[in-house]
C-alpha positions in Angstrom: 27.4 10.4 4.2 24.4 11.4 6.0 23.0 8.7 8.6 19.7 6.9 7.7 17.6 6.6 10.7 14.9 4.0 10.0 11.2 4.1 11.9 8.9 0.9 12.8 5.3 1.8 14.0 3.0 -0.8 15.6 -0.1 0.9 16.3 -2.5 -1.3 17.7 -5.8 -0.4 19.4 -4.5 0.0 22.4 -1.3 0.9 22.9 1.5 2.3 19.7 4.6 1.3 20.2 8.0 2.3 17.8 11.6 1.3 17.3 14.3 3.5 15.7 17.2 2.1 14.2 20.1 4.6 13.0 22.2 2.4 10.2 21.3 -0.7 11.0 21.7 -0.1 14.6 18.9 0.1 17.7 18.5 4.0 18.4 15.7 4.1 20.6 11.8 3.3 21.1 9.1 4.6 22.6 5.5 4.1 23.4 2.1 6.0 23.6 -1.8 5.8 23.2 -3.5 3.2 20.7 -4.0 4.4 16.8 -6.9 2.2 16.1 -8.0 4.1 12.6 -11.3 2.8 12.6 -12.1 3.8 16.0 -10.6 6.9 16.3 -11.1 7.9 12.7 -7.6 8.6 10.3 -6.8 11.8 11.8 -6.8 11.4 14.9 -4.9 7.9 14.5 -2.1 9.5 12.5 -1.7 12.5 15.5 -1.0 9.3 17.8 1.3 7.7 15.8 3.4 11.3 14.7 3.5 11.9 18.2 4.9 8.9 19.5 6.9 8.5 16.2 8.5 12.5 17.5 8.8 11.2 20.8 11.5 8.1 19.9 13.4 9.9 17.5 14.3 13.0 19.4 14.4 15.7 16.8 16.5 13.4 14.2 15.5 13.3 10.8 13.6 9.8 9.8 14.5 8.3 5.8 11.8 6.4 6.2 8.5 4.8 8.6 6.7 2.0 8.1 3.2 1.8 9.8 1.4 -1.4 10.7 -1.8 0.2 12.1 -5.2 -1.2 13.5 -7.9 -0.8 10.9 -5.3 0.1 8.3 -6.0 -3.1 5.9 -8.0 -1.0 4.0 -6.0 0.8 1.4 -7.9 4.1 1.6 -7.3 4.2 5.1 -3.5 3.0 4.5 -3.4 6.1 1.9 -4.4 8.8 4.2 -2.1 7.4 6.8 0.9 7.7 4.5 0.1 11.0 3.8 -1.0 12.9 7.1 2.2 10.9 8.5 3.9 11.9 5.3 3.4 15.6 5.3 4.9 15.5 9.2 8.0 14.3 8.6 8.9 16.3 4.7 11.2 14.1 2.6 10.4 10.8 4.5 9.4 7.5 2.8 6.1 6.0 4.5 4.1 3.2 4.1 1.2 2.2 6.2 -0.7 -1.4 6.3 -2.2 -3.6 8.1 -0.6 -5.5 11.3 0.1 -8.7 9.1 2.9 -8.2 7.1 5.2 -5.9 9.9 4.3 -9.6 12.2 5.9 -11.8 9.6 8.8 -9.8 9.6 9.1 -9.9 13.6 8.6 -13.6 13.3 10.5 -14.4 10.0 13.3 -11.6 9.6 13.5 -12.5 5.7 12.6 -14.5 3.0 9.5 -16.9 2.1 7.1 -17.6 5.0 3.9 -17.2 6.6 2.1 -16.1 10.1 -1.0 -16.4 11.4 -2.5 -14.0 13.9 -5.2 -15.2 16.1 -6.5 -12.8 18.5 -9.6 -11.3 18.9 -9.9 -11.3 15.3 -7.9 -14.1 12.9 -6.0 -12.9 9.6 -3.3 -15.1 8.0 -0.5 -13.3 5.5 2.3 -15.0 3.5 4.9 -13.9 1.0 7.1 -15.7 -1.1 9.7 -13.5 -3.5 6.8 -10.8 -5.0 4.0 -13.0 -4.2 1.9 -11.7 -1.1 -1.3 -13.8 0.1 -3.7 -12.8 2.9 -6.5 -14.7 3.9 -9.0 -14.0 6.4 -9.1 -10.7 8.7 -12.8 -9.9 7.4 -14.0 -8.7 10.6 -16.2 -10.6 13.4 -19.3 -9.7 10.9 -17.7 -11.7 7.9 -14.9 -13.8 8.7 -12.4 -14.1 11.2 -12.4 -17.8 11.6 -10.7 -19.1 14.4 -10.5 -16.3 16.1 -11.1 -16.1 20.0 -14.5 -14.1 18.9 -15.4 -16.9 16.7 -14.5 -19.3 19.7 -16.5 -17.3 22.0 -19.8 -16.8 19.6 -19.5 -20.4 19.1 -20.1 -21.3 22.6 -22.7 -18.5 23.2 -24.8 -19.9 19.9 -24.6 -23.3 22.3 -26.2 -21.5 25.1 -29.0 -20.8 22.7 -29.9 -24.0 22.2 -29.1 -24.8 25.9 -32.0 -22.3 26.8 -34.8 -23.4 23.7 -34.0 -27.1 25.4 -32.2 -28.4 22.8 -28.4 -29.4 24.7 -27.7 -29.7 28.1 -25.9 -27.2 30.1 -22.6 -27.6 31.2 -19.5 -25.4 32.3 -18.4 -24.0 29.7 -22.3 -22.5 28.6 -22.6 -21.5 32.3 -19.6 -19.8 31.7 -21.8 -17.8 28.7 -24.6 -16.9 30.8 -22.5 -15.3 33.1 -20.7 -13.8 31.1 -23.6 -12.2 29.2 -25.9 -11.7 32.3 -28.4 -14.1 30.7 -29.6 -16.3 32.8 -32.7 -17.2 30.8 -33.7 -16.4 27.3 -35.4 -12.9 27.2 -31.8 -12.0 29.2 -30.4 -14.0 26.3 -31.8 -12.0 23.5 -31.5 -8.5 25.2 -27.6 -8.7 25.5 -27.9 -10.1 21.8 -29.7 -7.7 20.2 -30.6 -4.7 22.4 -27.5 -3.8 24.2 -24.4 -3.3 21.9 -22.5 -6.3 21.1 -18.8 -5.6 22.1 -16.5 -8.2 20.4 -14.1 -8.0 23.1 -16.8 -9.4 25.4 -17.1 -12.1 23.6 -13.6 -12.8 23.1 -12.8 -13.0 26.0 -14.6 -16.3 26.3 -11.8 -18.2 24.5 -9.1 -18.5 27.0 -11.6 -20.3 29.7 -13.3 -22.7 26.9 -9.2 -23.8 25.8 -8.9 -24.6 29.5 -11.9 -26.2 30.0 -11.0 -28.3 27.2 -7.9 -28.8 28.3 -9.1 -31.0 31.2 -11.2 -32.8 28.9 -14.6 -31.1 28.7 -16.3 -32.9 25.5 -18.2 -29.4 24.7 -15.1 -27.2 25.0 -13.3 -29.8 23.4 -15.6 -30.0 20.2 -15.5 -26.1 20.0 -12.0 -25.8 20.4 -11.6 -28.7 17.1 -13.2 -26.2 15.0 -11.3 -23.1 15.6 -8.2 -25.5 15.2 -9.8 -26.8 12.1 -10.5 -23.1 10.8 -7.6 -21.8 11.7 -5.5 -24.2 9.8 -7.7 -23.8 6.7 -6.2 -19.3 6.8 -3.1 -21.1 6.9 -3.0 -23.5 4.1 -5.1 -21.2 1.6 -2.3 -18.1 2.7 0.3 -21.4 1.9 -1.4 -22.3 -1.5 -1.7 -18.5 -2.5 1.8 -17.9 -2.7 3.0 -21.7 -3.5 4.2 -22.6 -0.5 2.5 -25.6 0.2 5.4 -28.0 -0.9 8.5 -25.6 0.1 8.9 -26.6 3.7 8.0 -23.1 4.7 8.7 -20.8 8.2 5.2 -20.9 9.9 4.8 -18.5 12.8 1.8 -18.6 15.3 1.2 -14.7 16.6 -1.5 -13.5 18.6 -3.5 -13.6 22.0 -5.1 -17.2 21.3 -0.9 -18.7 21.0 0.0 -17.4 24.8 0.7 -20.5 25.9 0.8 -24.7 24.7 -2.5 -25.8 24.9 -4.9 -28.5 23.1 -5.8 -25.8 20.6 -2.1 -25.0 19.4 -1.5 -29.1 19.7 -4.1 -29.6 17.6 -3.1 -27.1 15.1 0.8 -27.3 15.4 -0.3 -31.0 14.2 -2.8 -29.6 11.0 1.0 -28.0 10.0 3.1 -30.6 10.2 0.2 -33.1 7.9 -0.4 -30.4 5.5 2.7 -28.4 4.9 5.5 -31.4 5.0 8.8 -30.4 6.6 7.2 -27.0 7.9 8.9 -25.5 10.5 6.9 -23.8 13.4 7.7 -20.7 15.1 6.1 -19.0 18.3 7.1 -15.8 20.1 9.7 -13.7 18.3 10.8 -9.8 18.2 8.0 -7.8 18.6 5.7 -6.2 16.0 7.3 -3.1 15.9 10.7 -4.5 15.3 9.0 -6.1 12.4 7.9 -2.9 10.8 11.5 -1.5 11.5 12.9 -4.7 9.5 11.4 -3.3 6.6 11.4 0.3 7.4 15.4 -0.6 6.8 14.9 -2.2 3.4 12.5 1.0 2.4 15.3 3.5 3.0 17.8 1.3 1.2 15.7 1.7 -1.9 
């Protein structure tokens, strides 16, 4: 009987990292340049991954990979994956998604449960037996509630009104201005509208408005209610699609925003425990790529 050598792929945007199992058993990792398919285009994004994919196995013959891949939630995108990565590796399984469902699986090995990811963007993916929910993950144009872009956007909206006269500056819309550059409004507008608007930017807002909260600004405070308040809402409609609401379920908290304890996770660790009774709460875990190796396992056992 031939070994079965079983590949996990976490290919985020900036960094793709993989795990190799070899029945059932760690057999090496490795890691390499980001596979972001929406920046880099498919292509390019699968010759990242096959590389660094070729680099942990060491000439062995994979039975099957599973891909979670940045700007793969599209299932065109997670198509051509599966076949570019397909046609490298002849008489492998693949199957390529999104980052959700390979970070349940590094949170909740098996069975019914549910994550949320709150990063730069917010996406949040249950499953329970055949039933698979995901709510959220539309992008910073359409969605992403919660999400430390959200958070950030939120406060420099506030800074808007700060400079038309309508709230009163404080720390946390200082914070904005310098952040942007703007210290009055036609600075305001340009970084708005005529330079390009780089989520990331504004993203990176969100860890200082948590802490300024944290010692009890009443602005930060307020903002950091809502993305508590939206962020429980990805989580009880992922709950409610897969009728998980009264089971008690595993929730894990993944992603940037969930570092470390803070009023934003109090505040939602408490939404939980009100609206999913007997809910059990999970934070850190294996890492995403062990999460897509979990059930690169279960594909080659099929």
């Amino acid at each position: 009987m031939s070994d079965v050598i079983a590949v996990g792929v976490d290919a985020g945007g900036t960094t793709t990292r993989v795990a190799v199992s070899e029945n059932g058993v760690p057999a090496g990792s490795a890691e390499g340049p980001g596979a972001n398919a929406t920046t880099l285009g498919v292509d390019d994004a699968a010759d990242a991954i096959v590389a660094v994919v070729r680099k942990a196995l060491e000439h062995r013959k994979p039975a099957a990979i599973v891909v979670g891949a940045a700007g793969a939630g599209r299932a065109a995108v997670a198509g051509t994956l599966e076949e570019l990565i397909g046609s490298a590796f002849a008489g492998c399984r693949v199957s390529a998604g999104d980052d959700a469902r390979i970070a349940l699986r590094a949170a909740i090995p098996e069975g019914p449960g549910i994550v949320l990811i709150a990063g730069t963007g917010s996406i949040a993916y249950a499953e329970n037996g055949d039933r698979r929910a995901r709510v959220g993950g539309l992008g910073y144009l359409a969605g992403d509630e919660g999400s430390a872009f959200a958070l950030g956007m939120a406060a420099v909206r506030l800074y808007g009104r700060v400079l038309d006269g309508r709230a009163r500056a404080d720390e946390t819309t200082d914070l904005v201005a310098r952040a942007l550059d703007a210290p009055d409004r036609d600075a305001y507008l340009h970084a708005l509208y005529n330079a390009p608007l780089v989520p990331a930017t504004i993203a990176a807002l969100a860890p200082s408005i948590i802490a300024f909260a944290g010692k009890g600004n009443r602005v930060a405070t307020k903002l950091v209610q809502t993305t508590a308040s939206d962020l429980g809402d990805l989580i009880r409609d992922a709950a409610r699609g897969c009728d998980l609401k009264e089971a008690s379920p595993s929730v894990a908290l993944a992603g940037g925003l969930f570092g470390e304890n803070s009023l934003l996770s109090y505040l939602l660790e408490l939404r939980i425990i009100n609206e999913l009774p007997g809910a059990s709460i999970l934070r850190g875990g294996d890492g995403a790529a062990i999460g897509a190796l979990r059930l690169a396992e279960l594909l080659a056992a099929q």
